[in-house]
C-alpha positions in Angstrom: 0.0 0.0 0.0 1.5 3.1 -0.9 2.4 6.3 2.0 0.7 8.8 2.0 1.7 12.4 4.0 -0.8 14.2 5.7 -0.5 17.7 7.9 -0.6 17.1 11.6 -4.1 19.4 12.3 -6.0 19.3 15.2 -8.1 16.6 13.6 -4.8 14.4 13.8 -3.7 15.0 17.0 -4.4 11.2 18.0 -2.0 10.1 15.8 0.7 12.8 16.5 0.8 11.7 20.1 0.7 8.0 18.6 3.7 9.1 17.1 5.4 11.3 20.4 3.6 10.9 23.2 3.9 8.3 26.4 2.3 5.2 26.8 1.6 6.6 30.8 -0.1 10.6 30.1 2.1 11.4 33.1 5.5 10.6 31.7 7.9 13.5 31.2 8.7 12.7 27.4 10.1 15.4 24.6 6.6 15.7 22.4 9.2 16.8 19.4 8.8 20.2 21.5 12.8 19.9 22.5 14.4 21.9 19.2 10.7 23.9 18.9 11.1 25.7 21.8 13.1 28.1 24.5 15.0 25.9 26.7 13.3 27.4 29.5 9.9 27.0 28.6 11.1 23.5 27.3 12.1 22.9 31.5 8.8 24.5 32.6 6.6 22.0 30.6 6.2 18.3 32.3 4.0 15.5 31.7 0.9 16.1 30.5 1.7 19.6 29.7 4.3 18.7 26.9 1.3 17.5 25.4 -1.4 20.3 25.7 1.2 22.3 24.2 1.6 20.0 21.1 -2.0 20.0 20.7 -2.1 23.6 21.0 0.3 23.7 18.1 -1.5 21.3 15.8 -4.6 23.7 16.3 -2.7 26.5 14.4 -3.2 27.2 11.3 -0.3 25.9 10.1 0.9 22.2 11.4 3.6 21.3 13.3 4.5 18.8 11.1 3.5 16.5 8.5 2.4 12.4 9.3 3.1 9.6 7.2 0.5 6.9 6.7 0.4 3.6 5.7 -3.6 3.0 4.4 -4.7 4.0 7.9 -2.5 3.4 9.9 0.5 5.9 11.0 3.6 5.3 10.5 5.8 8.5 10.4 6.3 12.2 11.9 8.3 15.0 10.8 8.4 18.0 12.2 8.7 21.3 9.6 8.7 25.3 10.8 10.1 28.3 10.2 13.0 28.2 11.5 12.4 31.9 12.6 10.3 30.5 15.2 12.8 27.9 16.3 15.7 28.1 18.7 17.3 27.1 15.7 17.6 30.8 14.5 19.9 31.6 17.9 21.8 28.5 17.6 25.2 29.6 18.0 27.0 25.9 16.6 24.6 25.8 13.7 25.1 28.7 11.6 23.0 30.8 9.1 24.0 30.2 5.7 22.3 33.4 4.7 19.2 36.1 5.5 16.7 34.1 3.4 13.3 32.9 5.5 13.8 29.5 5.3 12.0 26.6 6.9 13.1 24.0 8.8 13.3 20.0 9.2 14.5 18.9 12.3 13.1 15.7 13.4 12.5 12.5 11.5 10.8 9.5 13.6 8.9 5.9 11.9 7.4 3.7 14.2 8.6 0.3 15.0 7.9 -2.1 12.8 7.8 0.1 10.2 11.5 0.8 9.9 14.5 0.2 6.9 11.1 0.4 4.4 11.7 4.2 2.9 9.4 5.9 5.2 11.6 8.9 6.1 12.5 9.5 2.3 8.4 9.7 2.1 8.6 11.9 5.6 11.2 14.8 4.3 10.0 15.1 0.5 6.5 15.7 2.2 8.0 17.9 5.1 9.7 20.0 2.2 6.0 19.8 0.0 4.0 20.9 2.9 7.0 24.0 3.5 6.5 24.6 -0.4 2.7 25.1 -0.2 3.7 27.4 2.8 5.2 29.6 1.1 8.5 28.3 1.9 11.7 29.7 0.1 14.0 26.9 1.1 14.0 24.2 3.1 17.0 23.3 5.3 17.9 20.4 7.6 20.6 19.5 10.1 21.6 15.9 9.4 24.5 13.9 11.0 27.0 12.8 8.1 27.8 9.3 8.8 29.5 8.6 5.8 27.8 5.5 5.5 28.2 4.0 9.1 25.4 3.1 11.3 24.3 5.4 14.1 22.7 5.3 17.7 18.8 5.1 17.0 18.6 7.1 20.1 20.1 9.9 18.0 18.7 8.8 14.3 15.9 11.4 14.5 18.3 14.2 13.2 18.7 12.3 9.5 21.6 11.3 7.5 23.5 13.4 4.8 22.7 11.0 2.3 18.9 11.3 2.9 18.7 14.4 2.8 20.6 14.0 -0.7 18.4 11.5 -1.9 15.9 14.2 -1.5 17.7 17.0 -3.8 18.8 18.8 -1.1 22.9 19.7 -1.0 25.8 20.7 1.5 25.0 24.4 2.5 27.3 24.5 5.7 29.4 22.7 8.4 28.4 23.0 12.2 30.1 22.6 15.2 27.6 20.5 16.5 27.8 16.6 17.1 24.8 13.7 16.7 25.6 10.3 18.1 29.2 11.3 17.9 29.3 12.4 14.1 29.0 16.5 13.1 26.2 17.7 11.8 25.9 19.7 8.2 23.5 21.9 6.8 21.6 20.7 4.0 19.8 23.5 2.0 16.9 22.8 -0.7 16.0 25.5 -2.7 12.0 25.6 -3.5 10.4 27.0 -6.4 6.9 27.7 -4.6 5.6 28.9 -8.1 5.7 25.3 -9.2 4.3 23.5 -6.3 4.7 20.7 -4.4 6.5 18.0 -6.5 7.1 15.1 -3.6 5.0 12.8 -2.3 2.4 14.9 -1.0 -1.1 14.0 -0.2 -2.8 17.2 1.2 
């Protein structure tokens, strides 16, 4: 069955915390709100209220992030903003290539089970899509570059370099920041938003 990619709207919250969320409501878990937000807000917020703030943001009008699906079931998250709006934009080990408004990919996750079958190629073409409809002028992500070895699931959520050049984007930067023991790049795609979304969107 093929995946589809669907926005993470209010209407989809039940599977976003599917996706993030603790199988007790009272466990202290990230809720993908650990790179979203100011570390001291990110402190502030505990069990249950990692959550009400996730759902808060999936009630905006724009998402969070985009799900993947396989028939009904879901199977993927990624999370997609402005990076404006994430502590991203005052990072001081991952630099600004430039001034442009670009939009960010962060977080890449696919359920177990579900894993070493493509998903996350299907997750960051429809992350960048769903940035593309946005408005987005660029898409960038901060991968680990492995060069090919395997790394710490614990960490995998950043990416790879070479999935995020499977997916047309290219080498915009190094960083002086470290995932799972391997440094991190910046990977820039450029978006024609005239042309419109050319992945595997799904709307």
């Amino acid at each position: 069955m093929p995946i589809s990619i669907k926005p993470a709207g209010s209407e989809r919250f039940g599977d976003v915390a599917v996706m993030l969320g603790p199988k007790r409501p009272d466990a202290n878990v990230c809720w993908c709100l650990s790179h979203r937000i100011e570390s001291k807000r990110n402190r502030e917020l505990v069990g249950p209220a990692r959550g009400d703030h996730m759902r808060e943001l999936c009630a905006r009008p724009v998402a969070p992030g985009v799900l993947a699906y396989n028939g009904d079931e879901v199977v993927g998250w990624a999370a997609v903003a402005p990076r404006a709006e994430l502590p991203f934009a005052r990072s001081t080990k991952i630099p600004h290539v430039d001034d442009l408004p670009v939009w960010s990919v962060w977080c890449l996750r696919v359920r177990p089970g579900h894993r070493r079958k493509g998903i996350s190629h299907h997750l960051l073409a429809g992350a960048v899509d769903y940035a593309a409809e946005q408005g987005a002028p660029a898409v960038e992500g901060y991968p680990a570059d492995t060069q090919g070895q395997k790394m710490d699931l614990t960490m995998a959520f950043v990416g790879t370099r070479k999935l995020f050049e499977d997916a047309g984007f290219t080498l915009a930067s190094t960083t002086d920041a470290v995932a799972g023991g391997f440094p991190r790049v910046v990977m820039r795609r450029a978006l024609d938003v005239a042309s419109g979304p050319a992945g595997s969107w799904s709307g």
